[in-house]
C-alpha positions in Angstrom: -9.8 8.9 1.4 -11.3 11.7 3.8 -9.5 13.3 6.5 -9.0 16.5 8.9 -5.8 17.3 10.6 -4.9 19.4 13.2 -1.9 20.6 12.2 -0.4 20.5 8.2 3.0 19.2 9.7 1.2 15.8 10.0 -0.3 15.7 6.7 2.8 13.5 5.3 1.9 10.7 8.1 -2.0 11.1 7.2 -2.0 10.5 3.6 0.3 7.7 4.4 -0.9 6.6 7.2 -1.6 2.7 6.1 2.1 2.3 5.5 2.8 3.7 9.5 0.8 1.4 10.5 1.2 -1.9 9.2 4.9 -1.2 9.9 4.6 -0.2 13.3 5.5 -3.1 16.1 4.1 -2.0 18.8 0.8 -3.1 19.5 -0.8 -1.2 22.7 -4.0 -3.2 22.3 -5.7 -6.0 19.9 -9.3 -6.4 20.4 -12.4 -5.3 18.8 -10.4 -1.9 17.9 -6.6 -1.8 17.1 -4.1 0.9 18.4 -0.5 0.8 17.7 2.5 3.4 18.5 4.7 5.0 16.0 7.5 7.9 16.0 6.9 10.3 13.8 9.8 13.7 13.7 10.1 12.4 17.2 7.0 12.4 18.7 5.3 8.9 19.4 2.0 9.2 18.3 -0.9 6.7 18.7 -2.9 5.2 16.0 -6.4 3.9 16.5 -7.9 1.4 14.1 -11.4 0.9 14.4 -12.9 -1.9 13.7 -14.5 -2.3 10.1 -18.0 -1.5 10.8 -21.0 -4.2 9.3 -23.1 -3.4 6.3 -26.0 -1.6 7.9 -23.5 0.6 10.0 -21.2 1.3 6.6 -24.4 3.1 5.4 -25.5 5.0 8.3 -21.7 6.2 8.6 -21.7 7.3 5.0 -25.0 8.6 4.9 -26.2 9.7 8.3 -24.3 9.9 11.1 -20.5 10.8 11.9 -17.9 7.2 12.4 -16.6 7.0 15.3 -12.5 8.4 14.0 -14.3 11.4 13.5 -16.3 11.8 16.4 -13.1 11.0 18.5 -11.2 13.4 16.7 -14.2 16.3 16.9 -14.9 15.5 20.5 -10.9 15.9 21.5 -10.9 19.1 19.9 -13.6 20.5 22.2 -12.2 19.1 25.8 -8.0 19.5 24.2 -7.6 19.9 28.3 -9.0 16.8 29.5 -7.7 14.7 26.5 -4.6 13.7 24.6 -4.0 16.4 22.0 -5.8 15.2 18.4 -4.2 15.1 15.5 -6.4 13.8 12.8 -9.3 11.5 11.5 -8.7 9.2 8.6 -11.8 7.5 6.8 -11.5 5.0 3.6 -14.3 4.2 1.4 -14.5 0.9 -0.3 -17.9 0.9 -2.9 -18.6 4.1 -1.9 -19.5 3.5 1.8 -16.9 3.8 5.2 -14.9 0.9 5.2 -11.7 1.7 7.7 -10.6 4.5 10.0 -8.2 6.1 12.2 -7.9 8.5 14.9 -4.2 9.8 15.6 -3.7 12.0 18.8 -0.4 12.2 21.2 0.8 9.7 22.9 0.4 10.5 27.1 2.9 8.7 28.9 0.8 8.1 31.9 1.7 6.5 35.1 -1.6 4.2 35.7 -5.3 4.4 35.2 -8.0 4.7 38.2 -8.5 0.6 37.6 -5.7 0.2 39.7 -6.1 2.4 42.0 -9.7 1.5 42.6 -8.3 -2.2 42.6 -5.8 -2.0 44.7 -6.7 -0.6 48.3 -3.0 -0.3 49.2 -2.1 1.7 46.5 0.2 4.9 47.6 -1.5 8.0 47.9 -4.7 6.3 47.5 -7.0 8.7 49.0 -5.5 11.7 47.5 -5.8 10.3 44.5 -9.4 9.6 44.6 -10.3 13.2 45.8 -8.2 14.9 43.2 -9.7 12.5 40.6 -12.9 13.8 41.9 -11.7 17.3 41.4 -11.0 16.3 37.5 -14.4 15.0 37.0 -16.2 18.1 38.9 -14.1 20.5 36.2 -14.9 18.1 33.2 -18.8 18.3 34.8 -18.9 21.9 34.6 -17.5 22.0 31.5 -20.8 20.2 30.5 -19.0 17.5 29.2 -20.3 13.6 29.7 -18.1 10.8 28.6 -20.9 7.9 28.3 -17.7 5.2 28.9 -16.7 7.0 31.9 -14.8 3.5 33.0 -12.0 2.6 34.7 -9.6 2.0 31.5 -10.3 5.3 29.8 -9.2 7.3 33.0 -5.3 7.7 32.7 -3.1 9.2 35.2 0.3 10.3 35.7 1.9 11.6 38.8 3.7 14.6 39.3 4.9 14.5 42.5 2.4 15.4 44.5 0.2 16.2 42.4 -1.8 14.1 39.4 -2.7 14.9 35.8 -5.8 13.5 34.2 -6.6 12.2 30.9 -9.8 10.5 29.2 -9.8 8.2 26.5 -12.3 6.6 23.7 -13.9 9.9 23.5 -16.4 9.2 20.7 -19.5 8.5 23.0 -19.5 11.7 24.5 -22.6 14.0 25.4 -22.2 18.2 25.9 -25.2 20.0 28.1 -25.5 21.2 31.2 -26.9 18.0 33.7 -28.5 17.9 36.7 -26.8 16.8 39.5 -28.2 13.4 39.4 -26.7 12.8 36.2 -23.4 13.9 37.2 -23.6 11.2 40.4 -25.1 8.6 37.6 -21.9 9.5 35.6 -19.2 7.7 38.7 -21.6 4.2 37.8 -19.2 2.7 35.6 -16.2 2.9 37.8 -17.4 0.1 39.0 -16.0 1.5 42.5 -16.7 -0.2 45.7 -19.2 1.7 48.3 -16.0 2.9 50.2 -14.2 4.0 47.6 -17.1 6.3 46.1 -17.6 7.8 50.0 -14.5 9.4 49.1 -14.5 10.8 45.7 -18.4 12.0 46.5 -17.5 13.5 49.5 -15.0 15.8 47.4 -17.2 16.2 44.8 -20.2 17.1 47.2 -17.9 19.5 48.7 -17.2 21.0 45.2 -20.5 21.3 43.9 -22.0 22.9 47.3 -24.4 20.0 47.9 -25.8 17.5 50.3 -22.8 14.9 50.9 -24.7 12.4 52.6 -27.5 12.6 50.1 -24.9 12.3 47.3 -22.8 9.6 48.4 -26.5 7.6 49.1 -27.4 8.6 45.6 -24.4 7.5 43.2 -23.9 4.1 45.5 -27.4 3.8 44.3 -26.6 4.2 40.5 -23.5 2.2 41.1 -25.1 -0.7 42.7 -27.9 -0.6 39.5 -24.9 -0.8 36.6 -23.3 -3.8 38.6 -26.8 -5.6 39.0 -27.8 -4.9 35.3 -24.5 -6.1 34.1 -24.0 -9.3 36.1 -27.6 -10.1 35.3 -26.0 -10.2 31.5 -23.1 -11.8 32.5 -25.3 -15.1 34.2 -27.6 -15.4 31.1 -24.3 -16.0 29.3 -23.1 -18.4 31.6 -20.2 -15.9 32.9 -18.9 -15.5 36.4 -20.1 -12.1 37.6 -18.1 -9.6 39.4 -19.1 -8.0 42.8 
């Protein structure tokens, strides 16, 4: 068993962390990854199980490269602002090479994600929402942070009254630099936003980052437009109904 924690007064739950989770009844989300909720001296805390990786991966996670509880829990601790606060990374070994792991980090009781929002054009506040989640993403940007799944689902939100607080989510695949400005309108793509709906978060962003809004807006509909062709072009050759 390997691990980091963030804080010692969690080291009880980490090195018997199997035993919280297996117990734990509340299942936020089955699927290729597990996460659960549990309470531990009062604080709900979420557990995420990744998914046993196959042979080849065991080795280059051993060997080579970081797993993904650890990159989670690495990446978290260097955008603690924009994230969930982390609380540890959790790796077994079975043979010698990385069979399971966890990454623990607060829970963040949030209101919605953008998916509804962006879904549902009569949402309240809709606009306002989209310009101050453009606001979030031009401070994350500058930070020189990328998160490479910058979807819908791992863009949580909760209201305060008038104003709304950010989180992201499945922070392993992230990327830190400083990136051109085409990058950063390449980095709205997976919203999967319609044309409309990215007018308005560009036009705040434009706004924010001093450039060409026209330009802009032209620019990320582009990219936008390319991620929805390249992944309905998957979804016919599997015989799957594509989404516009």
């Amino acid at each position: 068993m390997k691990y980091e924690v963030s804080d010692d007064t969690y080291t009880p739950l980490v090195i018997n962390l199997k035993q919280y989770f297996n117990e734990s009844i509340i299942n936020l989300h089955s699927g290729r990854n597990t996460i659960k909720e549990i309470n531990f001296l009062k604080e709900n805390i979420v557990i995420k199980s990744f998914k046993i990786p196959h042979i080849i991966n065991k080795v280059a996670y051993t060997f080579f490269r970081s797993s993904k509880a650890k990159k989670s829990y690495i990446n978290s601790l260097k955008i603690v602002n924009f994230t969930p606060k982390p609380i540890a990374y959790i790796e077994y070994k079975k043979f010698g090479l990385l069979h399971d792991s966890y990454f623990l980090c607060e829970k963040f009781d949030y209101d919605f994600t953008i998916r509804e929002v962006l879904l549902d054009k009569s949402f309240p506040n809709r606009d306002e929402i989209l310009k101050q989640f453009a606001n979030f993403t031009y401070v994350l940007h500058e930070k020189g942070v990328e998160h490479l799944d910058y979807s819908p689902g791992n863009i949580l939100i909760k209201q305060d009254k008038k104003e709304y607080c950010f989180k992201i989510v499945d922070v392993n695949r992230m990327i830190f630099k400083t990136f051109s400005i085409k990058e950063r309108l390449k980095n709205f793509a997976k919203l999967w936003a319609r044309d409309e709906d990215l007018k308005i978060i560009i036009t705040e962003y434009a706004k924010l980052s001093k450039i060409d809004t026209q330009k802009a807006i032209i620019l990320a509909c582009k990219y936008s437009q390319k991620h929805k062709d390249r992944k309905n072009l998957k979804k016919r050759l599997k015989g799957l109904p594509v989404v516009d």
